[in-house]
N, C-alpha and C positions, 0 to 999 in steps of 0.2 A: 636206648632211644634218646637222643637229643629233641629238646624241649624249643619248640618256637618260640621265643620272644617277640611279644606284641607292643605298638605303642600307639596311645593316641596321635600324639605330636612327634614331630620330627626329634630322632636319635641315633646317635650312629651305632651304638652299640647295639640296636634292636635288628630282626630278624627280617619284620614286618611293620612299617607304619599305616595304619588303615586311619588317617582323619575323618570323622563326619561331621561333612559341612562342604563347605565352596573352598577349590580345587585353589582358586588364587591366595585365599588364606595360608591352606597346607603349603603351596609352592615359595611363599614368602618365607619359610623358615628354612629351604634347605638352599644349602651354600651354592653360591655360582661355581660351576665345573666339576662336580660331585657326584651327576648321575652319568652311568656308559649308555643307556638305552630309555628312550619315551616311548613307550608305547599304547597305544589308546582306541578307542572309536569314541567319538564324541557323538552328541546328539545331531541327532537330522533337522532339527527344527519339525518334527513333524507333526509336536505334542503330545508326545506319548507322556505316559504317567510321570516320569522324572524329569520334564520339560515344560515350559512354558513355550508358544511356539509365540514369534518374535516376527517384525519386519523383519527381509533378508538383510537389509544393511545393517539392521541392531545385531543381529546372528553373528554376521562377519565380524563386526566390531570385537563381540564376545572371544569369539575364536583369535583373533589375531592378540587379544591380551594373555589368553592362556599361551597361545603358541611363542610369546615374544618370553615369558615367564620359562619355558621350560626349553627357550633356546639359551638362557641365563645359566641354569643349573647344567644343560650340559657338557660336559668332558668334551674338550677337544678333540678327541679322538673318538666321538661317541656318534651314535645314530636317533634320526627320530623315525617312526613307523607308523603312521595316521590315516588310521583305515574309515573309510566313508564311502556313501552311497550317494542317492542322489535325494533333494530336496524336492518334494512336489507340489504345486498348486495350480487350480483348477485342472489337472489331468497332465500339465506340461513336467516334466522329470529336467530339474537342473545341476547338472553334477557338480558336487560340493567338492571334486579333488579340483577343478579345472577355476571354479572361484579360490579356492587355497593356495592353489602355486603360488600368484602373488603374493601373498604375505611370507612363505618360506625364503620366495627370495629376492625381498626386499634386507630380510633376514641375514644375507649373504650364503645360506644354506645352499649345499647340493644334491641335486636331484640323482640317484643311482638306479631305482628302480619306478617303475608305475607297474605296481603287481597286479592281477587280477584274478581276484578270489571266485572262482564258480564255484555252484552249489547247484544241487536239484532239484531243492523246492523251495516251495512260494508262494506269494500271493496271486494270484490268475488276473490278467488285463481280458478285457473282452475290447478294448479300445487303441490299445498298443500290444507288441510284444512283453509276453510277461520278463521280467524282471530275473536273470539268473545268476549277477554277479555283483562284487561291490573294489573297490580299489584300496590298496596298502601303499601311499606315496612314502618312499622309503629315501630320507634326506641325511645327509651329513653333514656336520658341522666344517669339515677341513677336508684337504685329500688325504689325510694319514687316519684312515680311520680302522677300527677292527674290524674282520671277518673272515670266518673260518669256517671255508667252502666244504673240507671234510668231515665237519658235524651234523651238515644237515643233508648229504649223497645222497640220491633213490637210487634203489636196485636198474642196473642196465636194462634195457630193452633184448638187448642179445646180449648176454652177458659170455659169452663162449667165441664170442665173434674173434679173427682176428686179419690181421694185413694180409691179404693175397698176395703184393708184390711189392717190391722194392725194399731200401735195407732191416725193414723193420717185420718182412716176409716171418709169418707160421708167428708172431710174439699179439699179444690180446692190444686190441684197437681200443679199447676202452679201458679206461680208470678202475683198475678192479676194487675198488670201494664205492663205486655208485658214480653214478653223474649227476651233472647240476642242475636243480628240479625248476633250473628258469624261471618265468616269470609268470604262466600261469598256473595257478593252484587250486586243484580239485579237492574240497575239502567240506564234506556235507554240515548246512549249518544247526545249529541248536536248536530241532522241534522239538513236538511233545514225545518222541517214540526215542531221544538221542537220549544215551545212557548218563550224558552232563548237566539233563534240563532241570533250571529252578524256577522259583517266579520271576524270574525278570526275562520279559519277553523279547530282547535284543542280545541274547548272551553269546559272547564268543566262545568259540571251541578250543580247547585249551590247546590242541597239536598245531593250532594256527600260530598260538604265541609261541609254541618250544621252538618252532623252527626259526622264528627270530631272535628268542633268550639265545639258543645255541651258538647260532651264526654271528650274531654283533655282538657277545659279551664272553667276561672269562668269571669263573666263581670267584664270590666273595664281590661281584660288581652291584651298582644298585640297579635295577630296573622300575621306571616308573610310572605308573597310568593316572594321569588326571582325573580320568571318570571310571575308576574302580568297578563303580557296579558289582556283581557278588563274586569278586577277585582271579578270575580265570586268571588273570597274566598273575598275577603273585603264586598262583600253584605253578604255574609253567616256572618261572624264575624260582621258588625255592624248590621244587625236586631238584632241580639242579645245581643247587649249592649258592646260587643268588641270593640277593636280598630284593626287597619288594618296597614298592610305596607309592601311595595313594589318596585318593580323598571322593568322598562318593556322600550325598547329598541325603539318599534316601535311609533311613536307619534298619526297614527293613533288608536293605539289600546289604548293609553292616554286616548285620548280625551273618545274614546268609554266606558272607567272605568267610568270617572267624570261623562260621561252623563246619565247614569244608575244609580249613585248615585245618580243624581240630579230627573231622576224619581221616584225614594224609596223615596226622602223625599217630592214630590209631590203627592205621594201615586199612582205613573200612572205605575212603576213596575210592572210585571207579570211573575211569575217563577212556575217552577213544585212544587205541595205540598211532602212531604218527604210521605206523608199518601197516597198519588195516588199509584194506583195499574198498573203493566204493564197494558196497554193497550188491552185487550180485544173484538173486533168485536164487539162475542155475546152478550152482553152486556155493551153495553158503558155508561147505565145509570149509572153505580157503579164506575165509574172514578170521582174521586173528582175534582173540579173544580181549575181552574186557584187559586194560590195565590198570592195576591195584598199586594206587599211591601210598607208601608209606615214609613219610620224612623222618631224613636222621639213620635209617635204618640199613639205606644203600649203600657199599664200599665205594661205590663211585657214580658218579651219574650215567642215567641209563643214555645208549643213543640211538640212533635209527634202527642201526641192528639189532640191540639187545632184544632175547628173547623175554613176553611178556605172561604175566602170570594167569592162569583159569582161576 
């Protein structure tokens, strides 16, 4: 088993940098054009425990020093992924991707995708519709950027289908590796009942981050999250042969990163498979089981297909 290396501070020779403290510190030390992928959810301004909640123009200020910061570090051929919901006060919901555009691109950044994450549960509005999705503004630095459509394929909808007529008659209509899981994405998020949950009460699912490690980067690339929080994207990037890096405020939610790493490389990790299907009642035999992370240990990194372990 290969052994993670951890660092405080930025190193290129580490595995994992997990800084704790403010993101713009950690981001000062790593070189302009160095990372392939940003990826993150920032704070809502909503106050939640690792927040201070802010004027919304001090907020945006915030946001656009970090975003200018990690449009520096990355690779010209790299992607940013800035997943966010919406901001609310007194009951009115104002969506923090549609304030963000401008500063991407002012940035000279480009827009490729406006993802939209559903999920099936939530908070309940009795005054609005309740709340079922958040966005992934997925920007490029240049038009040459990476992405590698056959990493992250779903199973066909008719997978057997094929042309009825013309020169392509009786031969399969569709991409026998999957097709392309487009831009919206059903992907249940982290309760109390989700087999990924710790204490931090906004945590990403890690099949969220794999489908973007896989898609925008190649192994050995860095991948890195401003607000770590207790490291979902650093598990998604290292099963895969990535490197990870980060900076996260709270010390509790520190410790919480390392020790989830140190389960992957004891193989005692347990995360949703990316191949699980929402959840189903009527038949729960057809939910694929728990997958058991173990780093170091895989000949190769797992992908959509790979079958996952009981």
């Amino acid at each position: 088993m290969t052994k993670i290396t951890i660092s405080e501070n930025y190193d290129p020779g580490s595995d994992y940098v997990l800084y704790n403290g403010d993101c713009l510190d950690m981001l000062s030390q790593v070189p302009s054009g160095s990372v392939r992928l940003v990826v993150t959810s920032p704070p809502y301004n909503l106050g939640k425990e690792y927040e201070s909640k802010l004027l919304l123009n001090q907020y945006m200020e915030d946001q656009t020093r970090v975003i200018t910061e990690c449009s520096r570090v990355l690779a010209d051929n790299g992607s940013i992924c800035w997943q966010v919901g919406n901001y609310v006060e007194n009951g009115e919901i104002i969506p923090l991707d549609i304030l963000l555009y401008p500063v991407f691109s002012s940035l000279k950044m480009h827009l490729r995708n406006r993802i939209i994450w559903h999920f099936g549960h939530g908070l309940h509005a009795s005054k609005r519709f309740s709340g079922r999705y958040e966005v992934i503004l997925w920007f490029t630095k240049s038009n040459q950027y990476l992405f590698n459509l056959d990493s992250v394929r779903v199973p066909q909808k008719y997978p057997g289908k094929k042309h009825f007529k013309g020169p392509l008659k009786g031969e399969l209509s569709g991409n026998p590796l999957g097709k392309n899981p487009a831009d919206v994405w059903e992907i249940p998020n982290v309760k109390s009942n989700h087999i990924e949950k710790t204490n931090h009460p906004c945590q990403f699912p890690v099949e969220l981050i794999e489908r973007l490690v896989l898609a925008m980067t190649a192994e050995g690339d860095w991948v890195l999250d401003p607000f770590m929080g207790v490291g979902s994207t650093a598990i998604a990037a290292l099963m895969h042969g990535r490197k990870a890096i980060g900076a996260e405020i709270m010390l509790e939610y520190v410790e919480i990163a390392i020790d989830r790493v140190h389960q992957a490389e004891n193989g005692n990790l347990k995360i949703r498979p990316m191949d699980r299907s929402v959840y189903d009642p009527d038949a729960p035999s057809r939910n694929a089981p728990p997958q058991i992370v173990a780093l170091g240990c895989n000949e190769e990194s797992p992908t959509l297909f790979t079958e996952t372990e009981g």
